[in-house]
PDB file of N, CA, C and O in Angstrom:
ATOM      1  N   UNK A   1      -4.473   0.819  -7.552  1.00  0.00           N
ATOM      2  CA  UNK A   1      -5.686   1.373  -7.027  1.00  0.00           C
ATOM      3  C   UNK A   1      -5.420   2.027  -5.664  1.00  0.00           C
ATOM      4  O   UNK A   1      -5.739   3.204  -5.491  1.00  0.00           O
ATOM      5  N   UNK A   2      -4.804   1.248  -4.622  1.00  0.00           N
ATOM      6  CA  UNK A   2      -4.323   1.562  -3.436  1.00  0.00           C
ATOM      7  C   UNK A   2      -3.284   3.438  -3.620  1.00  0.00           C
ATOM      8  O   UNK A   2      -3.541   4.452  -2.970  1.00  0.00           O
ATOM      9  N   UNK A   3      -2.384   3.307  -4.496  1.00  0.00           N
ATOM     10  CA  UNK A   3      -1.547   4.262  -4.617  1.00  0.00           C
ATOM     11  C   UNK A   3      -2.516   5.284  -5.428  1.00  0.00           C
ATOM     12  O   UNK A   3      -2.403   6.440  -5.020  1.00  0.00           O
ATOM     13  N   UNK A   4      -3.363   5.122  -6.395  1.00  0.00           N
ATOM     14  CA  UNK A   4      -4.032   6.179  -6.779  1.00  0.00           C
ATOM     15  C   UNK A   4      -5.179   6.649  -6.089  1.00  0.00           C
ATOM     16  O   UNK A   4      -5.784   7.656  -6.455  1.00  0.00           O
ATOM     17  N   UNK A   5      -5.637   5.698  -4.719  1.00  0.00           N
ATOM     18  CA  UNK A   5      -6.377   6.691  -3.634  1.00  0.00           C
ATOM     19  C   UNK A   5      -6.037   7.787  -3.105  1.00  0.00           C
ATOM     20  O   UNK A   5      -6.606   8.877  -3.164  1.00  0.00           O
ATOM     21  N   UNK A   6      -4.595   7.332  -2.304  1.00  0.00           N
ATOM     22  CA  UNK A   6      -3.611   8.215  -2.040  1.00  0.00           C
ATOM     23  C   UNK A   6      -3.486   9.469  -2.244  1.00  0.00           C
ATOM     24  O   UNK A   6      -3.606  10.407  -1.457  1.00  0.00           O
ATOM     25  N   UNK A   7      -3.068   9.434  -4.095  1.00  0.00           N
ATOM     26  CA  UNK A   7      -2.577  10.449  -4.746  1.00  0.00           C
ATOM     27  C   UNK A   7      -3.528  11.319  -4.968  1.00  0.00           C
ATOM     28  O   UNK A   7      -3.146  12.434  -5.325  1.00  0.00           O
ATOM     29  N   UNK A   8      -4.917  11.101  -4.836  1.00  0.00           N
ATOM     30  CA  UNK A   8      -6.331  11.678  -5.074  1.00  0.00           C
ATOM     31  C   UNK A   8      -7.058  12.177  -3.656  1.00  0.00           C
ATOM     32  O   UNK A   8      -8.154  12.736  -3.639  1.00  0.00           O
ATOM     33  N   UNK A   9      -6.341  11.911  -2.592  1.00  0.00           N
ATOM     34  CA  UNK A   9      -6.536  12.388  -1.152  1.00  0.00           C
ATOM     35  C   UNK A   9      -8.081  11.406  -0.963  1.00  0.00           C
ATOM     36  O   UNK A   9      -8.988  11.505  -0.137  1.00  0.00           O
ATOM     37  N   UNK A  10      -7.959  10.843  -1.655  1.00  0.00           N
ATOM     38  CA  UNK A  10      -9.179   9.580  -0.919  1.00  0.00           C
ATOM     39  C   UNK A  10      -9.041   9.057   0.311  1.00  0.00           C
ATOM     40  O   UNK A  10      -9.769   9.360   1.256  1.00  0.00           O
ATOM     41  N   UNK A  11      -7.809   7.994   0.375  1.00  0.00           N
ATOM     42  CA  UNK A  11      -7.591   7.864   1.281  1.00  0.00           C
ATOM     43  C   UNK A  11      -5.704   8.275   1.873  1.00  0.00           C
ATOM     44  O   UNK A  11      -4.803   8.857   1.269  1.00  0.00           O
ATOM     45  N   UNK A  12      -5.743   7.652   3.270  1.00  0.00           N
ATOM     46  CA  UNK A  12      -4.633   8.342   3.940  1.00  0.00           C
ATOM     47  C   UNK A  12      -3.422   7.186   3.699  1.00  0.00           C
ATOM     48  O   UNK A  12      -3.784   6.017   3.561  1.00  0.00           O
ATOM     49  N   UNK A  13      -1.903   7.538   3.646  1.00  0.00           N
ATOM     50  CA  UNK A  13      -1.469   6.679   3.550  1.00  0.00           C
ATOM     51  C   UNK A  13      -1.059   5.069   5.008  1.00  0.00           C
ATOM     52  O   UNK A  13      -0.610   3.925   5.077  1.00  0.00           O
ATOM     53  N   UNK A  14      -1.585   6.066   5.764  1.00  0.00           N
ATOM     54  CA  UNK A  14      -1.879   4.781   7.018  1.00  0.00           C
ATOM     55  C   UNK A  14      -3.309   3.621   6.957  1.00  0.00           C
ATOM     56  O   UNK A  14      -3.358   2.565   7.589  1.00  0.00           O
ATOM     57  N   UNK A  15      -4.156   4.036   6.231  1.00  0.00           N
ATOM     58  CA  UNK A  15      -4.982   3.583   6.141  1.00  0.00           C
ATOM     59  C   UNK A  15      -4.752   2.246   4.740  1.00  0.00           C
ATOM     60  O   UNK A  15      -5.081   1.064   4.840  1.00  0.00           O
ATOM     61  N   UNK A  16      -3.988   3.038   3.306  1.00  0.00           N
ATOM     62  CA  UNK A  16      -3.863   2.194   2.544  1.00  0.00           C
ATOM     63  C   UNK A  16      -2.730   1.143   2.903  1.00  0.00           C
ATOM     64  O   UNK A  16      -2.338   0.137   2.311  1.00  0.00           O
ATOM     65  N   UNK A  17      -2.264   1.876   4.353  1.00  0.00           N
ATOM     66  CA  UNK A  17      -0.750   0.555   4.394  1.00  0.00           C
ATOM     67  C   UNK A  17      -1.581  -0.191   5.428  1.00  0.00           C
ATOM     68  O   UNK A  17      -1.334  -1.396   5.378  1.00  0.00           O
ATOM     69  N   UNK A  18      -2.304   0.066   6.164  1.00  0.00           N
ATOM     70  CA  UNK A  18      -3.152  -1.204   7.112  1.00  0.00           C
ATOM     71  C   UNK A  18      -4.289  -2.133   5.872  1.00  0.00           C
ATOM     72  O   UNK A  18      -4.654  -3.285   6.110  1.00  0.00           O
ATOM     73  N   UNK A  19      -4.707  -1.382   4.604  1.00  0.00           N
ATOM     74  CA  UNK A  19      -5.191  -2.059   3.471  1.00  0.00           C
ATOM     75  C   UNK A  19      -3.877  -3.405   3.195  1.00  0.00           C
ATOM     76  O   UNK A  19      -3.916  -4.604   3.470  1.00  0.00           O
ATOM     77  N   UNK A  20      -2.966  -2.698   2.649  1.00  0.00           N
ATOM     78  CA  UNK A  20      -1.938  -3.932   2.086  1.00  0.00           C
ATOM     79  C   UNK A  20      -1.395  -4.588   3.121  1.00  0.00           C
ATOM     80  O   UNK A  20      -0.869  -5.630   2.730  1.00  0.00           O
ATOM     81  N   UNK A  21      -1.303  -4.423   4.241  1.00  0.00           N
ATOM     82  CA  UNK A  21      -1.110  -5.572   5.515  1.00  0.00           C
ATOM     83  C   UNK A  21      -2.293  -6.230   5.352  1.00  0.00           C
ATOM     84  O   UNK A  21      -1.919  -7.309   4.892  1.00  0.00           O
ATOM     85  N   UNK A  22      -3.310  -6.266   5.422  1.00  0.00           N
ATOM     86  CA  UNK A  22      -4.517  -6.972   5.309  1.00  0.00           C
ATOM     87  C   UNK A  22      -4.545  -8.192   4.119  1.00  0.00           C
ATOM     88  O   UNK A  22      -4.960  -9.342   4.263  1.00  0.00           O
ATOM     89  N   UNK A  23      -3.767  -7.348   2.474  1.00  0.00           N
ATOM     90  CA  UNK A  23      -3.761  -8.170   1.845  1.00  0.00           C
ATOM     91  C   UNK A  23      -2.729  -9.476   1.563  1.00  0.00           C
ATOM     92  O   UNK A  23      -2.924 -10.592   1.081  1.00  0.00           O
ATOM     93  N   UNK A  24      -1.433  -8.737   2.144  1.00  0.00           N
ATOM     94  CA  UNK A  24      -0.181  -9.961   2.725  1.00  0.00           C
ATOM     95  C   UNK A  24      -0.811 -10.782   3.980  1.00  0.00           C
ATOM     96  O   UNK A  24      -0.177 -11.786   4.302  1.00  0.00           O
ATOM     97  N   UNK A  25      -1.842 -10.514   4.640  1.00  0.00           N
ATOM     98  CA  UNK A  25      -2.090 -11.452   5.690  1.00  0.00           C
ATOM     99  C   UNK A  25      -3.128 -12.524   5.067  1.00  0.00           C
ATOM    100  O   UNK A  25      -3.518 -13.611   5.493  1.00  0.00           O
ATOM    101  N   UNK A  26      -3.334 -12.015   4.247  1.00  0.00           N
ATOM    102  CA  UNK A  26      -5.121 -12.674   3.597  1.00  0.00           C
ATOM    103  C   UNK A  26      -4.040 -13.799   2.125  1.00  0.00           C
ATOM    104  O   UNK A  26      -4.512 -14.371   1.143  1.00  0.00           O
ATOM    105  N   UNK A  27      -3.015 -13.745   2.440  1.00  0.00           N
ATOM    106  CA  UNK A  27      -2.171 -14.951   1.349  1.00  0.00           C
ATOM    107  C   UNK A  27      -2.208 -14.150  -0.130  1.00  0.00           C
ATOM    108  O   UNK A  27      -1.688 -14.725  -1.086  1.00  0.00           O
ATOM    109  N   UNK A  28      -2.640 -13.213  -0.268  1.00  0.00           N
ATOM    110  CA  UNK A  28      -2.909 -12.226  -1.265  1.00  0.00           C
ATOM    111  C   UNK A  28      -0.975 -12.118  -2.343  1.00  0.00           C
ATOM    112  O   UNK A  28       0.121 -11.646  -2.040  1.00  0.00           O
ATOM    113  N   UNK A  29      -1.312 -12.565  -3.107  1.00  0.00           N
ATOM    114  CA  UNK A  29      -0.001 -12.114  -3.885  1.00  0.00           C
ATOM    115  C   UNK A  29       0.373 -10.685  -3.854  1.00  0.00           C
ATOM    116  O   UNK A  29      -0.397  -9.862  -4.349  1.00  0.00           O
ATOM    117  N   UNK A  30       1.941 -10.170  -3.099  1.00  0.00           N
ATOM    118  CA  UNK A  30       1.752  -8.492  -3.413  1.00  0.00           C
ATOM    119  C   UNK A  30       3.388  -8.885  -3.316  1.00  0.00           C
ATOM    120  O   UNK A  30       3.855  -9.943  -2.896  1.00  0.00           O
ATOM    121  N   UNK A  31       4.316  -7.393  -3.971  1.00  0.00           N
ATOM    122  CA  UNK A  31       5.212  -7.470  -3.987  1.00  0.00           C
ATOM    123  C   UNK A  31       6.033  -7.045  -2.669  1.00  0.00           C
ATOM    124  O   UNK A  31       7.068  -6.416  -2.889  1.00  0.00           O
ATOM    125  N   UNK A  32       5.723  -7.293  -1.414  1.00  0.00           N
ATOM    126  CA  UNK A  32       5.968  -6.157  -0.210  1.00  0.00           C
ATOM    127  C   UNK A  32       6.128  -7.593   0.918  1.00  0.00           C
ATOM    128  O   UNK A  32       6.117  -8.812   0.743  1.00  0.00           O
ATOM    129  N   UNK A  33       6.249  -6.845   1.915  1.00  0.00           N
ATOM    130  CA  UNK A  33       6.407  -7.423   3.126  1.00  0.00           C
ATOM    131  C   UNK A  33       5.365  -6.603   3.992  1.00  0.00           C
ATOM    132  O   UNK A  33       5.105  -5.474   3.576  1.00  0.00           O
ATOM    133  N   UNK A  34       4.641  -7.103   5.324  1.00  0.00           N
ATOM    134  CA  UNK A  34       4.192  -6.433   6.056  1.00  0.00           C
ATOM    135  C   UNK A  34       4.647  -5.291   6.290  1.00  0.00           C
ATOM    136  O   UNK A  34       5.856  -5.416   6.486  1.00  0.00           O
ATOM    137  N   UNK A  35       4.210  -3.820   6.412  1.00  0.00           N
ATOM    138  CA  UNK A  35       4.283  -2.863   6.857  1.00  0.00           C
ATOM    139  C   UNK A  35       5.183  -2.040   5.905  1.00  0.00           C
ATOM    140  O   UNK A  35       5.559  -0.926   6.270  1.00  0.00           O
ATOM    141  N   UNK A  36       5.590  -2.596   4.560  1.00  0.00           N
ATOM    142  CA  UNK A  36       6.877  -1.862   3.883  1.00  0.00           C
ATOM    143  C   UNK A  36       5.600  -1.685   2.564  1.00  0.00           C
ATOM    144  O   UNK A  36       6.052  -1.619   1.421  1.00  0.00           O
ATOM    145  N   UNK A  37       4.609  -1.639   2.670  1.00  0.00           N
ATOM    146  CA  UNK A  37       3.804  -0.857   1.084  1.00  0.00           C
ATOM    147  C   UNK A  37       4.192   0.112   1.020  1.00  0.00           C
ATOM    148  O   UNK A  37       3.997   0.512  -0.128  1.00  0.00           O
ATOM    149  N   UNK A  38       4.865   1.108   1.822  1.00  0.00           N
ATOM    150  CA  UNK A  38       4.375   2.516   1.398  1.00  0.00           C
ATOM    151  C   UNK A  38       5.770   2.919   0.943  1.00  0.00           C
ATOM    152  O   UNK A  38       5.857   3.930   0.246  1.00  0.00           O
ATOM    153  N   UNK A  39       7.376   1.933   1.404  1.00  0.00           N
ATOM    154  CA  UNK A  39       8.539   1.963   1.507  1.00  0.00           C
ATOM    155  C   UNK A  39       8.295   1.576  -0.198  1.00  0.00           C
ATOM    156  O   UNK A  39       8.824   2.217  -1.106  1.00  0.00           O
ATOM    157  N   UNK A  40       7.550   0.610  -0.360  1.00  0.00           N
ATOM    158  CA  UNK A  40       8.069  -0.288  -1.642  1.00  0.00           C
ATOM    159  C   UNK A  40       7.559   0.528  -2.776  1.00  0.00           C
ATOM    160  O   UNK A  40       8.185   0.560  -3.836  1.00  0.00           O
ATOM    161  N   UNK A  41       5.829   1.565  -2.509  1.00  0.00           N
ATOM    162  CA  UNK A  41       5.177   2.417  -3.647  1.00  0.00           C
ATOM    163  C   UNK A  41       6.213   3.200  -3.650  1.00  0.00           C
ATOM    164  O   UNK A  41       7.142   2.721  -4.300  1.00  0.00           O
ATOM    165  N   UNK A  42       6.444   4.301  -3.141  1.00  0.00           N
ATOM    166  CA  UNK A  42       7.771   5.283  -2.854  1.00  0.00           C
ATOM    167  C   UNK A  42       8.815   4.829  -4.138  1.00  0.00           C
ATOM    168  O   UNK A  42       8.815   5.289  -5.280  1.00  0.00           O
ATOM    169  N   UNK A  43       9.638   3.850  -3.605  1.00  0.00           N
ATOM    170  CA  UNK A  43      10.845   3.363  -4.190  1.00  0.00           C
ATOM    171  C   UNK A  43      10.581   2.948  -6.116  1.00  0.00           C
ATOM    172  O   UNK A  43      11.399   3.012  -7.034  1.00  0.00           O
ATOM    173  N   UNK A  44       8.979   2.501  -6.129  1.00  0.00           N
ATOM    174  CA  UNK A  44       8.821   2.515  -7.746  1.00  0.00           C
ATOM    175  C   UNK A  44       8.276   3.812  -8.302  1.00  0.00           C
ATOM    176  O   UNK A  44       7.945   3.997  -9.473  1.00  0.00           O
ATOM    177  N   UNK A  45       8.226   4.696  -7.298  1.00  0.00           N
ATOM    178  CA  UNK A  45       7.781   6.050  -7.834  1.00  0.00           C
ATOM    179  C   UNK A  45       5.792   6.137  -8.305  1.00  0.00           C
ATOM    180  O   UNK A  45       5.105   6.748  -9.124  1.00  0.00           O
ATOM    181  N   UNK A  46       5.556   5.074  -7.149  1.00  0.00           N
ATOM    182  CA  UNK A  46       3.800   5.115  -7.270  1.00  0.00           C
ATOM    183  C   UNK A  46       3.441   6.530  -6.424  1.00  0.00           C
ATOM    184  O   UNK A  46       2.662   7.368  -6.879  1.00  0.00           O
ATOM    185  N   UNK A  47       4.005   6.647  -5.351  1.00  0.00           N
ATOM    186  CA  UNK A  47       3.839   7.539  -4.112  1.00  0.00           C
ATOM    187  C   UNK A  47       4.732   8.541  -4.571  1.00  0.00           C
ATOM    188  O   UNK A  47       4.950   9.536  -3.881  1.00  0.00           O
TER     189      UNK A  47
END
């Protein structure tokens, strides 16, 4: 959802990576580390 905002110019990608910091801080299961969403969408070819 996060990566298909993005790709749809919804939202910005600073905004969806302060989203997925929010959700690694909130105990949220994600595959990332703070501040590396946008390193980790990229690398599976979401971004």
């Amino acid at each position: 959802m996060l990566c298909d905002a993005v790709r749809q110019g919804l939202l910005t990608r600073e905004t969806v990576s302060a989203v997925a910091d929010d959700l690694v801080r909130s105990k949220y299961r994600v595959p990332f580390e703070p501040g590396a969403f946008i390193r980790w969408a990229e690398e599976k070819g979401l971004l």
